[in-house]
TORMARBA-174528 format. One record per atom (N, C-alpha, C): residue in one letter; y, x, z. Coordinates in pm, whole numbers, plus 50000, padded with zeros to 5 digits. Last residue first. Layout:
# TORMARBA-174528
AYXZ/...
This chain:
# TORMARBA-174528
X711219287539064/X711829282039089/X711159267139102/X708509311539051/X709489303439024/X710199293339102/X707989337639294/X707569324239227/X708819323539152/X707559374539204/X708739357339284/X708069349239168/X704749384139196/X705959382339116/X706539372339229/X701469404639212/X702469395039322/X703859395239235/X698329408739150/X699859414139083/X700649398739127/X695779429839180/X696139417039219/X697919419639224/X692939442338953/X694679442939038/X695099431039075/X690259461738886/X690869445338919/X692039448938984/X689439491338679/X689379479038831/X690549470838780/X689959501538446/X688899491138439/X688999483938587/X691579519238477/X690179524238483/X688959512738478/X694009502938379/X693409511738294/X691789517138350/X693439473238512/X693879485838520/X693299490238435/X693739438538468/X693159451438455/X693189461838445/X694719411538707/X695259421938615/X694489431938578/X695779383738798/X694729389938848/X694899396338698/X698469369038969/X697839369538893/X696799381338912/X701009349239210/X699629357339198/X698959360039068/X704229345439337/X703129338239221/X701579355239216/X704669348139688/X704589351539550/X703809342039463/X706939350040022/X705809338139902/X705759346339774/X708229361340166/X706619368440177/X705659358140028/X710539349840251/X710549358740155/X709029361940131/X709379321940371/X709569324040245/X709769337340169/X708619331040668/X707899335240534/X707839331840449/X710949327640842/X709899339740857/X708919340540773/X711899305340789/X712799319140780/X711839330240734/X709929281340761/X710819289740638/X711269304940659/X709579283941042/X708239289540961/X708919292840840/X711729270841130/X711569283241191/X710799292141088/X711529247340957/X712679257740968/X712069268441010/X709229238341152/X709169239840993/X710219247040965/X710449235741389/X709709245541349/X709319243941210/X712359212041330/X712699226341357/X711809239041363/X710659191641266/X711129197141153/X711909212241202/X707519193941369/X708609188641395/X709359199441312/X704649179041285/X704709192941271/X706659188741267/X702619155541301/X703429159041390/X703729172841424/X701159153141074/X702409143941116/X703299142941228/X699709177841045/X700649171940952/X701789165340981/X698869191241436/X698519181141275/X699649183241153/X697639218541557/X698809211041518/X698749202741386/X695689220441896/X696179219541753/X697419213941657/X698589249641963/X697469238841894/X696449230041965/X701509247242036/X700599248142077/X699199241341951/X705099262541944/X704449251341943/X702529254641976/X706579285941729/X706189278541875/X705019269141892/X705599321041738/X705429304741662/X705619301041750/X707039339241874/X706879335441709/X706899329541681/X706429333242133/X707819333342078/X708389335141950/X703389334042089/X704349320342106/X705429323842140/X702609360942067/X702649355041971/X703259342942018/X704789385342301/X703419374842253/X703779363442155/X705369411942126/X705799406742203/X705069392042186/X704549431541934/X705199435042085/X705469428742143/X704709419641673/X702969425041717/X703359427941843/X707629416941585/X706309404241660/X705119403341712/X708179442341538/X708729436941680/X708219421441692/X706239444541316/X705799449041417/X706589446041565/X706699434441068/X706659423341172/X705729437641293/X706779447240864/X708039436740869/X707939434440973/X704849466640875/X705559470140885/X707029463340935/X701869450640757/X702579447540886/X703909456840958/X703149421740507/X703279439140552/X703339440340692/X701899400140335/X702649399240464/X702309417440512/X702179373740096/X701799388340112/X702739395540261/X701119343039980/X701599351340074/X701149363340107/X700119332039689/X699699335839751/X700559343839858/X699619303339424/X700539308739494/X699689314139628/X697569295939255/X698879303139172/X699819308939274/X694309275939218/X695509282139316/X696429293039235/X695119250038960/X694199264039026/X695039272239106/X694859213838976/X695619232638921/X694609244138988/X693809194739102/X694319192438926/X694129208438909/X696049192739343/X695359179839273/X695339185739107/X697569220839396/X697889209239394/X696589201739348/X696149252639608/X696479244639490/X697299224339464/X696229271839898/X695409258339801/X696289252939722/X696999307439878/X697589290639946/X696459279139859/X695319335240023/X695979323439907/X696039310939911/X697119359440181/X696649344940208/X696849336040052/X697199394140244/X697209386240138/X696639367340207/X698219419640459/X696949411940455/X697759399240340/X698219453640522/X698629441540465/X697699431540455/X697229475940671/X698189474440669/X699029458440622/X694349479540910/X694839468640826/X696259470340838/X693189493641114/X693619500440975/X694459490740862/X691779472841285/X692369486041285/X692309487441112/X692369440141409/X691579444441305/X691909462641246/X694589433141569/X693139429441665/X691829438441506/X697289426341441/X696989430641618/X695669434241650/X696859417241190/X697179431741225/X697159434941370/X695809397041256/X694759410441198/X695439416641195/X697429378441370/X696359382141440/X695349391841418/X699329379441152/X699739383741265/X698369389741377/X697479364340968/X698209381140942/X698479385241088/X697209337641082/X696259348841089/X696789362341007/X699889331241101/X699279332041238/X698299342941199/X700949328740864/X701369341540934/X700619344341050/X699229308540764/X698649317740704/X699449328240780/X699999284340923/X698229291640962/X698769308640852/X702389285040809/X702549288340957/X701019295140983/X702069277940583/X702729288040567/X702449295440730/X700739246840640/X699679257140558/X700439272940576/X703009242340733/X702229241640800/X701099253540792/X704269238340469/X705229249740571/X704069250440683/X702919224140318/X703229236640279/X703669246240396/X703719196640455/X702139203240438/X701949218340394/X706649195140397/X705799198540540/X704419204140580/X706359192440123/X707059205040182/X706299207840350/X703009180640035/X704099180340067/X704719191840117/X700249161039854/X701279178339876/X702659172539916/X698379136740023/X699239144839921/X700059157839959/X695239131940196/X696859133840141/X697179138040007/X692479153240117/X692999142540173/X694499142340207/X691699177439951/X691459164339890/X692429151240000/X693629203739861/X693359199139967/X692879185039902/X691989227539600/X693039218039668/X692509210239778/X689919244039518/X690299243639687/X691759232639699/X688959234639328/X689809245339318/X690759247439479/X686899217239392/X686149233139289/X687509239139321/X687459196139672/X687519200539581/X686909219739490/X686059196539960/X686099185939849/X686859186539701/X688789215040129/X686909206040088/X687339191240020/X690709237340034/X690569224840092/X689129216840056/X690999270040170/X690619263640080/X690269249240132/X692229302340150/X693359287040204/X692469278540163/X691289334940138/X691639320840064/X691829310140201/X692599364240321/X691989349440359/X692619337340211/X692509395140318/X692639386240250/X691679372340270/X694039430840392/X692839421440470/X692879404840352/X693789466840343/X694089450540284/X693029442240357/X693119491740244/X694119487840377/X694459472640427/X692309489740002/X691239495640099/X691809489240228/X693979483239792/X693359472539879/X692729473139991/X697319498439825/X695639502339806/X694799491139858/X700419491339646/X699439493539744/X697889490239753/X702679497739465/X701599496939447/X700909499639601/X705669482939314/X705449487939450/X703839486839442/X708039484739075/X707169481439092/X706959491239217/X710719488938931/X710589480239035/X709409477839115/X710159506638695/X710829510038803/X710899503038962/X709899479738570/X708519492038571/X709299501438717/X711209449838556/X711559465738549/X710049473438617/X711149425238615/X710149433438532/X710349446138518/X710669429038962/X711329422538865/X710409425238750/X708829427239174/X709619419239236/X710779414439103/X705179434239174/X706639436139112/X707649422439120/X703019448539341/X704209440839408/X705249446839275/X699519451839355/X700619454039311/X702119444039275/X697039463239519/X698049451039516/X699269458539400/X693809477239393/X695409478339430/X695959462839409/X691489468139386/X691299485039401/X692549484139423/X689049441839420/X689919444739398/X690659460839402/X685819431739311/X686579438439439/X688069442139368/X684399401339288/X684929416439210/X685859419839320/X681759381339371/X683149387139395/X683329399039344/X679489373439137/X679609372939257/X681379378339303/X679789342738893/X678339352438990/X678989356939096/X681939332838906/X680779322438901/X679669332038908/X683949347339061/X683939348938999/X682929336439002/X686669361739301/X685719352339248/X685439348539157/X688279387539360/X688469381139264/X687369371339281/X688949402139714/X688619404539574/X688579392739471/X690169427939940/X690769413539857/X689369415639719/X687449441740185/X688669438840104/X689129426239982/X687539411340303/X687969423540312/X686789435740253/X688019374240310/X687249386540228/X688629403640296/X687679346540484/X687959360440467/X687489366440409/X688419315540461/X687769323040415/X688129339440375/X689439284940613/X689389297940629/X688909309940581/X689749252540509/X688899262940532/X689569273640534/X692209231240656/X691649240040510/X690269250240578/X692319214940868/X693509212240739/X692889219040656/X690089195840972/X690669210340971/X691619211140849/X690269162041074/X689789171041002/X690479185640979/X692369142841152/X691759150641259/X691039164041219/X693809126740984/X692119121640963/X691299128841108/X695249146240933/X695639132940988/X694549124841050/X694089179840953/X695179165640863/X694989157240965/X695519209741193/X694309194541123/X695299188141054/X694679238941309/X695629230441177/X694459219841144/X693339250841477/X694119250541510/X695219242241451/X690829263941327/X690879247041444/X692219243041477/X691739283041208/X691519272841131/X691109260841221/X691929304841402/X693419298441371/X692849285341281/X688829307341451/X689789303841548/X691469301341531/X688309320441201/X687509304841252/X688559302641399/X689689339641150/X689609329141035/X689179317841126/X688999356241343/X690319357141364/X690019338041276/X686089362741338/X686369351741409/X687809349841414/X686359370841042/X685429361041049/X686379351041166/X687679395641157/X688149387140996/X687659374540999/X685719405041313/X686699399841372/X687549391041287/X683519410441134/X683629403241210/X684749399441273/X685409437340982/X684909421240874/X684559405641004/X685309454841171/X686459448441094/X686179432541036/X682349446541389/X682769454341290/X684099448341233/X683139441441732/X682859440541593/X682269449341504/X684699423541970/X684089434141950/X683219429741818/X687029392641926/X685879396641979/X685219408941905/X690149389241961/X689239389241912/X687789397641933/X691529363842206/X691579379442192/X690359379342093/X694239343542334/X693109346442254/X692699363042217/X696519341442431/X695389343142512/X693829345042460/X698709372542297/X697979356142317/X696529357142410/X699799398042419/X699909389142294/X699839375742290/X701099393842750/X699859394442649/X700339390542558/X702469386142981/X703089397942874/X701889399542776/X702079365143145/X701209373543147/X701739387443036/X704079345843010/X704009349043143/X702689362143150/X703159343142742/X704649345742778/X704369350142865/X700409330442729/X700589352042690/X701679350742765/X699219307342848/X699809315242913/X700139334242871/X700119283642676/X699529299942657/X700299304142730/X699329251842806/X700389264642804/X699649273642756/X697839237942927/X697619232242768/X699339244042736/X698469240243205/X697199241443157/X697189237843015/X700959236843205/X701009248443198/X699529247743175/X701209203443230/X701739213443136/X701239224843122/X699449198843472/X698909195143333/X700129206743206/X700839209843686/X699629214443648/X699009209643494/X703049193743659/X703089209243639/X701919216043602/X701779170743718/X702539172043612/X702349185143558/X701209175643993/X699809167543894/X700269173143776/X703209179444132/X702569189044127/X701209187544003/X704359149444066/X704829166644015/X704039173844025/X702619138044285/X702749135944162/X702969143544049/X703049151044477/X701569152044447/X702069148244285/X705509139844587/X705249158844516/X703809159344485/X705339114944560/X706549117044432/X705769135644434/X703539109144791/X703089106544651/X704219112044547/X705199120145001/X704279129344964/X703599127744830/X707269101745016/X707919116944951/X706089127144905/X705749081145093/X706519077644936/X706799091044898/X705199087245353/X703519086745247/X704499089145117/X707499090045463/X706909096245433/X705479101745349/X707909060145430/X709159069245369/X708259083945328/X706119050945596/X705929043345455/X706929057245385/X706769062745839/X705209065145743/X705599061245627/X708899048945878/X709069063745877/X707769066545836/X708119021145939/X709219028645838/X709069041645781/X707009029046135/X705839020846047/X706759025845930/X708879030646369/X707349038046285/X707139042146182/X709669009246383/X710719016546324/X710009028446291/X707988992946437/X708498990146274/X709189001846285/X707538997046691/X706148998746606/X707308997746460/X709309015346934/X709569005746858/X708149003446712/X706979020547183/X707529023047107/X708139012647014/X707989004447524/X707119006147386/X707579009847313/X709569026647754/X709589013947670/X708609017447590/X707709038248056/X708489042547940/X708359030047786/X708849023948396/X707669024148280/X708429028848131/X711189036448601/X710419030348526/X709969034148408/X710109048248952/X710869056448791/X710409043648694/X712249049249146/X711169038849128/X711269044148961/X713289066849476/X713569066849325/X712469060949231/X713909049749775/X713019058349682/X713309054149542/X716809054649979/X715819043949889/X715299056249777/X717249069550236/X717209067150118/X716239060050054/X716449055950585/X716339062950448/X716959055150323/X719619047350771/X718409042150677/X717929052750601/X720599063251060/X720829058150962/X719219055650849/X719659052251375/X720759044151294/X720759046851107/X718469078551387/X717379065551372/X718479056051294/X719289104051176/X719509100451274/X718769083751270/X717829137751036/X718579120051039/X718539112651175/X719889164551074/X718389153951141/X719259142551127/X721659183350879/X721229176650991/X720089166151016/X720729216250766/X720459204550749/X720499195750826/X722479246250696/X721369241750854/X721489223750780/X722429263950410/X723099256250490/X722079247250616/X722269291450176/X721429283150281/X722079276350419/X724119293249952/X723899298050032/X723259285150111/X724239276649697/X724979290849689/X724639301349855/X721409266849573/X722569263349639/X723329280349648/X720819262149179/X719969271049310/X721529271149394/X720489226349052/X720979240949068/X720869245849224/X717529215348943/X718439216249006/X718659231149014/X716689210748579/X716199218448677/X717579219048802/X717059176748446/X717879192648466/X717159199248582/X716139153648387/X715019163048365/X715869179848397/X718419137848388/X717379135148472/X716399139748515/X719629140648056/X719799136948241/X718129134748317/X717839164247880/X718189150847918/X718489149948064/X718679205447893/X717539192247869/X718169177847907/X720929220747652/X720849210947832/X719539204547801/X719559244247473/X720259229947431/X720289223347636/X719149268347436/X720469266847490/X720509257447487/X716729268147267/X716769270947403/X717999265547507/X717739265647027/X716839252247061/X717229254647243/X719009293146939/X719539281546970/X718889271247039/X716009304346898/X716869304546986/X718259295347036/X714879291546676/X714459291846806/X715239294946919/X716729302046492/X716839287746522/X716179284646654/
């Protein structure tokens, strides 16, 4: 472009004269004739001031519209996880440990993440590893999951708790962890469904040896918890590869009343099959079993 500029003619008046073709003898003026009249350059006009003044106002207006955007952009992507762009899981990472500590901080960092209405943490977080039973003295340890999907004996699938990670769901203010503020709802369920894949997802990425991890859901007003999610990390290893917000969408925190119904869909696909009814069972050697059935209907 610089170059072009060059080729442009400068304005009348400012042309460098052209070099003569050969040196010609000049005659002597003569007294009869008059000089030339001298060239009187005039004064350069005032600028036009409005037509200025225009061209600031136009230009202050384009610089406030990209300050503006740029204000925008910056607020989105700062309340962004940035994993997508960075190829990271998430931006969260769990902190050096023992297993059980990271259980701790995996639990306390997805549980800010779900509030009721009120603002309050939708449930407590409570990790045990391995799974075990509560009791009114102290926790019984559990020794096998066991997955029967019919009654057939044949049907049955036994896995070792040793490998097992397990977070109760529990709501304050109540003995049976129901949630005390609101009522039960499908949306409140699918929410509660979403914390409980978040933290599977986050112990099997960040907690070693953990094949399965158990979540027991809080109860209705009244009942005793009965329903518990069982999550293999075998199902979901093309989600352990690729960062956690193309799993879940959406950012925390995330309330009740503004949990939008397409990600509630989303959260159905990916862990209704994982829902069971829960009971607590005695093996022949005397350990504790934790025995997963399809809910009912």
């Amino acid at each position: 472009m610089a170059e072009d500029l060059t080729r442009v003619p400068p304005p009348d008046g400012l042309a460098e004269p052209a070099e003569p073709a050969e040196s010609q003898p000049v005659p002597a003026a003569t007294a009869s004739e008059e000089p030339a009249p001298l060239l009187v350059s005039r004064p350069n006009r005032p600028p036009n001031r409005e037509l200025y003044a225009s061209r600031f106002r136009i230009a202050y207006a384009l610089l406030a519209v990209l300050l503006g955007a740029a204000i925008g952009a910056f607020i989105v992507l700062a309340g962004r996880d940035d994993s997508a762009a960075t190829g990271t899981f998430s931006g969260w990472t769990a902190p050096d440990g023992s297993d059980f500590a990271r259980t701790q901080a995996i639990a306390s960092h997805v549980g800010k993440q779900y509030r009721l209405p009120s603002g309050a943490e939708l449930v407590a977080v409570i990790p045990r590893l391995p799974p075990a039973i509560q009791t009114s003295n102290e926790p019984v340890g559990i020794s096998h999951i066991v997955y029967a999907p019919t009654d057939s004996p044949e049907d049955l699938s036994v896995y070792s708790a040793d490998s097992s990670a397990e977070y109760f769901l529990c709501g304050v203010g109540s003995r049976s962890c129901a949630i005390g503020e609101g009522t039960a709802s499908v949306k409140r369920a699918r929410l509660l469904h979403r914390e409980s894949l978040e933290l599977a997802l986050y112990t099997f990425k960040y907690v070693d040896g953990i094949d399965s991890v158990v979540t027991v859901q809080p109860p209705r007003t009244g009942q005793n918890p009965s329903l518990a999610l069982f999550f293999r990390k075998d199902d979901f290893n093309d989600a352990l590869d690729r960062p956690l917000s193309q799993t879940l969408e959406g950012n925390g925190p995330l309330n009740v009343t503004e949990f939008p119904p397409v990600q509630q869909a989303a959260v159905a696909r990916l862990v209704t099959p994982h829902l069971f009814k829960f009971s607590y069972e005695q093996a022949p050697d005397g350990s504790a079993l934790l025995v997963l059935q399809p809910p009912s209907a």
